[in-house]
C-alpha positions in Angstrom: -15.9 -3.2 3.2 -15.1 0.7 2.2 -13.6 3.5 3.6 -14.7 7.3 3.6 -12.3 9.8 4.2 -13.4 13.3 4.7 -11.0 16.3 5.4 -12.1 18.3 9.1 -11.7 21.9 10.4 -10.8 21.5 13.9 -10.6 24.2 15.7 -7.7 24.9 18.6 -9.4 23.6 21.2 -10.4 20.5 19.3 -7.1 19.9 18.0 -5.7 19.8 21.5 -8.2 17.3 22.4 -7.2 15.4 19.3 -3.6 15.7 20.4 -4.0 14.4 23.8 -5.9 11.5 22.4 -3.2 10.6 20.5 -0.5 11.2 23.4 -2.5 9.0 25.4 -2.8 6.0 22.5 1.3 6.4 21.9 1.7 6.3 26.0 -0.2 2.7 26.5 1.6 1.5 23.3 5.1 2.5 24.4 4.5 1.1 27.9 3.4 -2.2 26.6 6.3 -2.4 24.4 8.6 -1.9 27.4 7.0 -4.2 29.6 6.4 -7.0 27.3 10.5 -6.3 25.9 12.0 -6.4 29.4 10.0 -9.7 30.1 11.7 -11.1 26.9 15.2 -9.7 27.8 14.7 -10.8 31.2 13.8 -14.3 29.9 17.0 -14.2 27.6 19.7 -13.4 30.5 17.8 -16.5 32.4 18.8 -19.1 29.8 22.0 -17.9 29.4 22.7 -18.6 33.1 21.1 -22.1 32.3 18.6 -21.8 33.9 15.6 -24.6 32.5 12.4 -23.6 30.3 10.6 -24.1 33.6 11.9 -21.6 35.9 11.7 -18.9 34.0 10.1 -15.7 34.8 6.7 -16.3 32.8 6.1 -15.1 30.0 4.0 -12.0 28.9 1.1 -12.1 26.8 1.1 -10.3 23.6 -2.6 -10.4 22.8 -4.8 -7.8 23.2 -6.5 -8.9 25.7 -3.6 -9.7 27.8 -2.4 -6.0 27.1 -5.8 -4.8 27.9 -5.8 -6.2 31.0 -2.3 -5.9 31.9 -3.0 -2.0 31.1 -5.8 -1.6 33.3 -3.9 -3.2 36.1 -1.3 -0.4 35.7 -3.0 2.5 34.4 -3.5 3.9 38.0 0.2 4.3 38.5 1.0 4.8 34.5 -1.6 7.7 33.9 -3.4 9.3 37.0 -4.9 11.1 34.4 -6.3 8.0 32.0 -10.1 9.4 32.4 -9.6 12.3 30.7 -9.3 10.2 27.1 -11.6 8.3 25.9 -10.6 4.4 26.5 -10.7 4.1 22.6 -8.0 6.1 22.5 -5.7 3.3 24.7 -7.6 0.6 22.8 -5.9 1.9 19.6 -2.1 1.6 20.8 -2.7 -1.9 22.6 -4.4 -2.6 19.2 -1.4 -1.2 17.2 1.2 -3.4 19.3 -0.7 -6.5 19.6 -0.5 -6.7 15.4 3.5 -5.8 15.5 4.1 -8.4 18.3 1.9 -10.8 16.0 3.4 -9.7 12.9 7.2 -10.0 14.3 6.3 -13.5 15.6 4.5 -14.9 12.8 7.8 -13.7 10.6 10.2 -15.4 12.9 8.4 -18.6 12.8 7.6 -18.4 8.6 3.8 -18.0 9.3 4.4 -14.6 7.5 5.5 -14.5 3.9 7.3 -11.9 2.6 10.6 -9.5 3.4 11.4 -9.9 7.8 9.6 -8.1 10.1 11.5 -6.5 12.7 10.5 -6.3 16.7 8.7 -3.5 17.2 10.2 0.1 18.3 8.6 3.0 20.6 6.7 5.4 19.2 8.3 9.0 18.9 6.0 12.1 19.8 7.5 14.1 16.7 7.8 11.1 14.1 5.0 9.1 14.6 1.7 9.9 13.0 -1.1 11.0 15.7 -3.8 8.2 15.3 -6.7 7.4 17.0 -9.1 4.9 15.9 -12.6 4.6 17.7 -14.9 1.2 17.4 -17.6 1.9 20.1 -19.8 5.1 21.1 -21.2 7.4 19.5 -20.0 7.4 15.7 -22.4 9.6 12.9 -22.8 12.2 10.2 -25.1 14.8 11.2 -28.1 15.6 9.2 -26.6 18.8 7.8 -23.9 16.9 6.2 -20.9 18.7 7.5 -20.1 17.9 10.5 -19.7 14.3 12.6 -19.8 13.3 16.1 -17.5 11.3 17.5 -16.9 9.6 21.1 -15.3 12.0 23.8 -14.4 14.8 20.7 -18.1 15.5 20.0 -19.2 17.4 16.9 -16.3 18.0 14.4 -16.9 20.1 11.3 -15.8 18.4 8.3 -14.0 20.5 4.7 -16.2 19.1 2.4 -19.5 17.6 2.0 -20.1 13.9 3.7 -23.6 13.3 1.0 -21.6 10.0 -0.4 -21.9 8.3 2.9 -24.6 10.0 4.2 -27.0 8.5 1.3 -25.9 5.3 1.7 -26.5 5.2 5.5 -30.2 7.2 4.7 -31.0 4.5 2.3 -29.4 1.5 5.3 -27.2 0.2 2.6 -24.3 1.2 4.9 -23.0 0.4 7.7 -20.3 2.5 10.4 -18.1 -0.2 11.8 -15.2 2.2 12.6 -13.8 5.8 12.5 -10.0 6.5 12.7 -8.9 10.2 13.3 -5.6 11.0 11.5 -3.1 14.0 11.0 -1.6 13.8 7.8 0.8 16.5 6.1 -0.9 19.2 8.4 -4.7 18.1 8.4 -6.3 16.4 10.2 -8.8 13.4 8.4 -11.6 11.2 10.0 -11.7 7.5 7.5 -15.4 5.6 8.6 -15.2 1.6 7.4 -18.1 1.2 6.7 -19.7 -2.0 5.7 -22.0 -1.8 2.7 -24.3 -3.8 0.0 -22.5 -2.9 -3.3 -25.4 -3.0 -6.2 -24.3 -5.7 -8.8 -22.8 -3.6 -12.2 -21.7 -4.6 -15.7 -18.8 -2.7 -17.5 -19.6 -0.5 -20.5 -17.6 -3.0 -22.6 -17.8 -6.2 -20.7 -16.8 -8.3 -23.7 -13.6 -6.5 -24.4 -10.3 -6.7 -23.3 -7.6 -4.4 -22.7 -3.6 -4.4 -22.0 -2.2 -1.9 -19.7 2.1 -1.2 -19.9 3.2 1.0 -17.0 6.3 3.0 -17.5 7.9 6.0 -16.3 8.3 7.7 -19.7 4.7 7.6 -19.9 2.4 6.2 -16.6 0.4 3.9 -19.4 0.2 2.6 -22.5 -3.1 1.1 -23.4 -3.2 -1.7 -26.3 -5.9 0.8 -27.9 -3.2 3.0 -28.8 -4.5 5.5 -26.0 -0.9 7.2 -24.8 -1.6 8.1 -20.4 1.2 10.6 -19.8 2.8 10.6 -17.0 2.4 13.9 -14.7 5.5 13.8 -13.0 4.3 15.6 -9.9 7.4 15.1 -7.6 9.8 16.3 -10.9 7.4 19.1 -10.9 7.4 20.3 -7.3 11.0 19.3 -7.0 11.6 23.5 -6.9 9.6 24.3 -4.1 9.9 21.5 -2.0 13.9 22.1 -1.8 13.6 25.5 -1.4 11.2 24.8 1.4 13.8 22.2 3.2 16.9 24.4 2.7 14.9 27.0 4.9 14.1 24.3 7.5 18.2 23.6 7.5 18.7 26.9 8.4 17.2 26.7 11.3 17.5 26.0 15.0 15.9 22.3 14.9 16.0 19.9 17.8 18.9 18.2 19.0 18.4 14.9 20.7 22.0 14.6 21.9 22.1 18.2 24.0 17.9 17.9 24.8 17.4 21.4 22.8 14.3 21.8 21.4 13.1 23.5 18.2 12.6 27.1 17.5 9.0 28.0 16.7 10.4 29.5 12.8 11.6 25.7 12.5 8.3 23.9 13.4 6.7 26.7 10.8 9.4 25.5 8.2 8.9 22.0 9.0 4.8 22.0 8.4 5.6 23.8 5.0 8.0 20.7 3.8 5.5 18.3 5.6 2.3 20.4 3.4 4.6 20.4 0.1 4.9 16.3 0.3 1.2 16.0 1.3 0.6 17.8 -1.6 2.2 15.9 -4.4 0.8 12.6 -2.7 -2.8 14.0 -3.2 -2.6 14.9 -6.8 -0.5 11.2 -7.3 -3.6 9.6 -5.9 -6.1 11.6 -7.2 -5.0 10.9 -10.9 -4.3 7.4 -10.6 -8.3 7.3 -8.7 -9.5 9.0 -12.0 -7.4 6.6 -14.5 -8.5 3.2 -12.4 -11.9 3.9 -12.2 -12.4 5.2 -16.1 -10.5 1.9 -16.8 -12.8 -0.2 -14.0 -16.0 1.1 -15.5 -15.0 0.6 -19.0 -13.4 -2.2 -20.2 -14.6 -5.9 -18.7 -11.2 -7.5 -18.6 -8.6 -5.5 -17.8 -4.5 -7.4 -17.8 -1.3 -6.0 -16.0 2.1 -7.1 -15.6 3.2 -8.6 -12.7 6.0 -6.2 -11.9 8.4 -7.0 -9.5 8.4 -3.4 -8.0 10.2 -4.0 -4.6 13.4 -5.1 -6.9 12.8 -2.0 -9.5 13.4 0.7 -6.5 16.9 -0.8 -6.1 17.7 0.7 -9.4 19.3 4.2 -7.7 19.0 6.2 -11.3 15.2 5.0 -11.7 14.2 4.1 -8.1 12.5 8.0 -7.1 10.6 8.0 -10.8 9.7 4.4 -10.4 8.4 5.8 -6.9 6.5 8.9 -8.5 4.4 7.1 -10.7 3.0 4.9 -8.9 3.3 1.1 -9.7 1.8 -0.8 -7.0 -1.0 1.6 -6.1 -2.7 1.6 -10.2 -2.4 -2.6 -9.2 -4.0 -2.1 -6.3 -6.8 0.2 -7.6 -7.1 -2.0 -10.5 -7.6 -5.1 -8.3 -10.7 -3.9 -6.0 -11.9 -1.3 -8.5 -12.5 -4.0 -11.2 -14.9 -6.6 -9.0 -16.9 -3.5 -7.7 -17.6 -3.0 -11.5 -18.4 -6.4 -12.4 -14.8 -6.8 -14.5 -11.7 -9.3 -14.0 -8.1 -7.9 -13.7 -5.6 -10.6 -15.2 -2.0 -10.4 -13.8 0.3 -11.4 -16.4 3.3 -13.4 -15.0 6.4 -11.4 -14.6 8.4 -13.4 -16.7 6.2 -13.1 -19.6 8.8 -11.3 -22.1 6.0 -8.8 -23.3 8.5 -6.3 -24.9 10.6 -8.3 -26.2 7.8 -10.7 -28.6 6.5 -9.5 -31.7 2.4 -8.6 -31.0 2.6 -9.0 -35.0 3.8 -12.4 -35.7 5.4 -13.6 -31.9 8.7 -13.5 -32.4 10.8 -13.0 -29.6 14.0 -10.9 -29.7 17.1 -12.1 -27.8 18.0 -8.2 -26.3 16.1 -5.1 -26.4 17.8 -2.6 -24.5 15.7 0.0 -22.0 17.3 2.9 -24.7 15.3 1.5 -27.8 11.9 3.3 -27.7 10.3 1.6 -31.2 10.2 -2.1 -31.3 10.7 -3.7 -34.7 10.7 -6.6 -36.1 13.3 -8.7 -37.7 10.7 -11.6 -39.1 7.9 -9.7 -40.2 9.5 -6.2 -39.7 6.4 -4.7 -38.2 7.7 -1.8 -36.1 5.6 0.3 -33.6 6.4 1.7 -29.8 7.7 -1.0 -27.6 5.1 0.1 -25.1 2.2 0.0 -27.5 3.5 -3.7 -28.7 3.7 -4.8 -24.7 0.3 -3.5 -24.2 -0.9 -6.0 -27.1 1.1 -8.6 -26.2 -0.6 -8.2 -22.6 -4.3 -7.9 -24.1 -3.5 -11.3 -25.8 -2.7 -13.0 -23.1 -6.0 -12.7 -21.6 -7.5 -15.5 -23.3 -5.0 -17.4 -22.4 -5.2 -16.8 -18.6 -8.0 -18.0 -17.5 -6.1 -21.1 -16.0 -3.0 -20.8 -14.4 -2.3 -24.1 -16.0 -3.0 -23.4 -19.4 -1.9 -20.9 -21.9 1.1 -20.6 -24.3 4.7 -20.7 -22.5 6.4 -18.1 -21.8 10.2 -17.9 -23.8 12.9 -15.2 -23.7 15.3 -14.6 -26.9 17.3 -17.0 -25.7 14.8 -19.6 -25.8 15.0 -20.1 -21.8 11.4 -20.3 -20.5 12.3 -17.6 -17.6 15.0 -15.4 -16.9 18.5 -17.3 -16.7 20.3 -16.8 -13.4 24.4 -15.8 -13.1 25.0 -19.5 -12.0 23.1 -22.5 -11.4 20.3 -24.2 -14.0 17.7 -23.0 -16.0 14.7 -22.0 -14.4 11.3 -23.8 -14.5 8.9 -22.0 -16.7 5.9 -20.2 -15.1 2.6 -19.9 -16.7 0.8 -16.5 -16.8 -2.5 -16.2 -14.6 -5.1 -14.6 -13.2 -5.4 -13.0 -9.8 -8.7 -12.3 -8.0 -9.0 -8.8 -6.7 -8.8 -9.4 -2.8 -5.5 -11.7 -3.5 -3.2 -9.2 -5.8 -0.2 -7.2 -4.4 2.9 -5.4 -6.1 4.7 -7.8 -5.0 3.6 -11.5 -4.3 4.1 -13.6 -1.2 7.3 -16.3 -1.2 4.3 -19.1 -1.3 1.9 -17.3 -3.5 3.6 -17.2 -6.7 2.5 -19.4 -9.5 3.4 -23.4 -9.7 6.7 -24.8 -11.4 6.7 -27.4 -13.6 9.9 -29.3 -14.9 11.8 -28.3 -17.7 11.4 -30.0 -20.9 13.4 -28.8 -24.2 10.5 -30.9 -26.3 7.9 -28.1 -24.9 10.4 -25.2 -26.2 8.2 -23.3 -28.9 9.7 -21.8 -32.0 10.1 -18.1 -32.5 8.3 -16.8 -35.3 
């Protein structure tokens, strides 16, 4: 499974069309949300009278073929004016509330790992993302490669050349499964999923490994000595973006208290802002696209750190560079990126004290603060950067990896195997491992983390 994403040029007319498909998906979502939530509060006030499980008003079904049919029941009344969208384009909010519902359940009942999931809210016309996803009809590229035809919207000419999907679906190694039609920062994008037969490939150094340190002074350190600065494209754009929002301030906006709707200069400033972000995500993703795949197609093992990213952003002086650079989407580009190229990514347990040991002779130190740039040595005084030395330290870890269960432990300076907590016992020691590409994530599930053994103070190893 792979996504295209091309960029369109709609024109007015098309827009609107786009628009109303969109209008119509947010309409059938927020009226299934209503009807399903005033079933539930309905059900609520019942028990609280005492009424028994059994007399009840009965209960709404979430899936979506109960809000499919529930919709068409009601669509008459709803929207007189349902046949003028396409029936994909209600399909997509039923869709979009039927995986919320799922989603809010599933966490409720500790089917879901992870942070909570909240129930879900209505859709706002001005802050939700128009979306329309199409699964049936008539989906293609045209022949002329630069324009596609979609259900109900017709032909659509695309920005920029579709020949990467169109070769693969001349040669039927591809396969349209869907097409989702998104605005994003101004523009609007078609994505295809598309299901293909990936040719088998090898690496251009299958047999060698490499350590990769993310940081926010630099974006990597690589244990070849190869230094990947970090762009800093939010620092950079910081200028125009709040020049650009202090002339939204001034002026008239919308007021959801009084009903008063925006001024036209205000909906100009506000698609300059919205163009300004949309512009700094782009050249985010595009160089972390060209650092995962050079690393992908080049080295055949490949081993990260499992950072604990969710809890870095808590950091207030360090959360909006953490943010910038990118953490969890180089992971995530790593993961799938290094099994389309015939490579491995190993995820390095978290606890693994990377900076702090000696690549030189394994010593660990008891404190390195964030301030100290240059690692050295007390044992063997070999002194380097500390990012250099973690990116070794990782890159010899791969051997090691291969089992979950296997490996050297992991110590800290203070010869705990894991990070001691403010109170309570030391923790069990965690083994580094590997993660397969389809099951890594910035942040693992509550279930999915590696397996605890007990503590022993025989299995302790000595530093140095």
């Amino acid at each position: 499974m792979q996504a295209y994403r091309f960029a369109l040029d709609v024109t007015p007319g098309q827009e609107r069309a786009l628009l109303a498909h969109a209008g119509a998906a947010r309409l059938a979502y927020n009226w299934s949300l209503a009807r399903v939530k005033a079933v539930l509060d309905q059900r609520a006030a019942e028990r609280s009278y005492g009424l028994a499980e059994a007399d009840l008003t009965p209960a709404a079904g979430w899936t979506l073929p109960a809000l499919r049919r529930a919709w068409n029941a009601a669509k008459n009344d709803v929207a007189p004016w349902w046949s003028e969208c396409s029936k994909e384009a209600y399909n997509t909010g039923l869709d979009a509330l039927a995986r919320a519902l799922k989603n809010w359940a599933d966490s409720r009942s500790g089917r879901r790992a992870g942070r909570p999931v909240g129930f879900p809210r209505f859709k706002s016309r001005r802050r939700s993302a128009p979306t329309i996803r199409f699964t049936t009809g008539s989906i293609r590229i045209e022949s002329d490669r630069k324009h596609v035809v979609l259900p109900r919207l017709g032909r659509l000419k695309t920005h920029e050349s579709t020949r990467k999907l169109a070769r693969r679906l001349e040669a039927g190694t591809a396969r349209i499964l869907s097409a989702t039609v998104r605005r994003d920062g101004g523009r609007w994008h078609v994505s295809f999923c598309v299901a293909l037969d990936r040719a088998e490939r090898e690496p251009a150094r299958p047999h060698t490994t490499i350590g990769v340190d993310v940081g926010v002074k630099h974006l990597a350190v690589l244990s070849s000595g190869e230094v990947v600065p970090n762009p800093r494209h939010l620092d950079t754009a910081g200028r125009r973006m709040r020049r650009r929002a202090r002339r939204m301030s001034r002026r008239v906006g919308p007021d959801r208290r009084t009903g008063r709707y925006p001024s036209k200069r205000w909906e100009a400033a506000r698609r300059q802002v919205a163009r300004a972000h949309n512009r700094v995500a782009n050249l985010r993703r595009d160089g972390l696209h060209k650092l995962t795949t050079r690393l992908a197609r080049e080295y055949g093992t490949i081993v990260v750190e499992d950072l604990n990213v969710a809890g870095m952003l808590r950091n207030r002086r360090l959360a909006r560079h953490i943010a910038d650079a990118g953490f969890a989407e180089l992971r995530r580009q790593l993961a799938y990126k290094a099994g389309w190229n015939g490579g491995r990514l190993v995820v390095v347990d978290r606890w693994y004290p990377s900076s702090k040991t000696c690549s030189g002779c394994g010593a660990v130190k008891t404190k390195l603060t964030l301030s100290e740039r240059t690692y050295t040595c007390t044992t063997c005084g070999l002194t380097l950067d500390r990012d250099l030395n973690a990116a070794r330290n990782l890159a010899a870890l791969a051997h090691e990896a291969t089992d979950a269960r296997s490996g050297r432990e992991s110590q800290n300076g203070r010869g705990a195997d894991r990070k001691t907590r403010p109170r309570g016992p030391v923790a069990a020691k965690r083994q580094p491992g590997t993660a397969t590409a389809g099951q890594t994530g910035t942040v693992p599930p509550q279930d999915g983390t590696a397996d605890h053994v007990p503590f022993r103070h025989h299995e302790r190893l000595r530093c140095g």
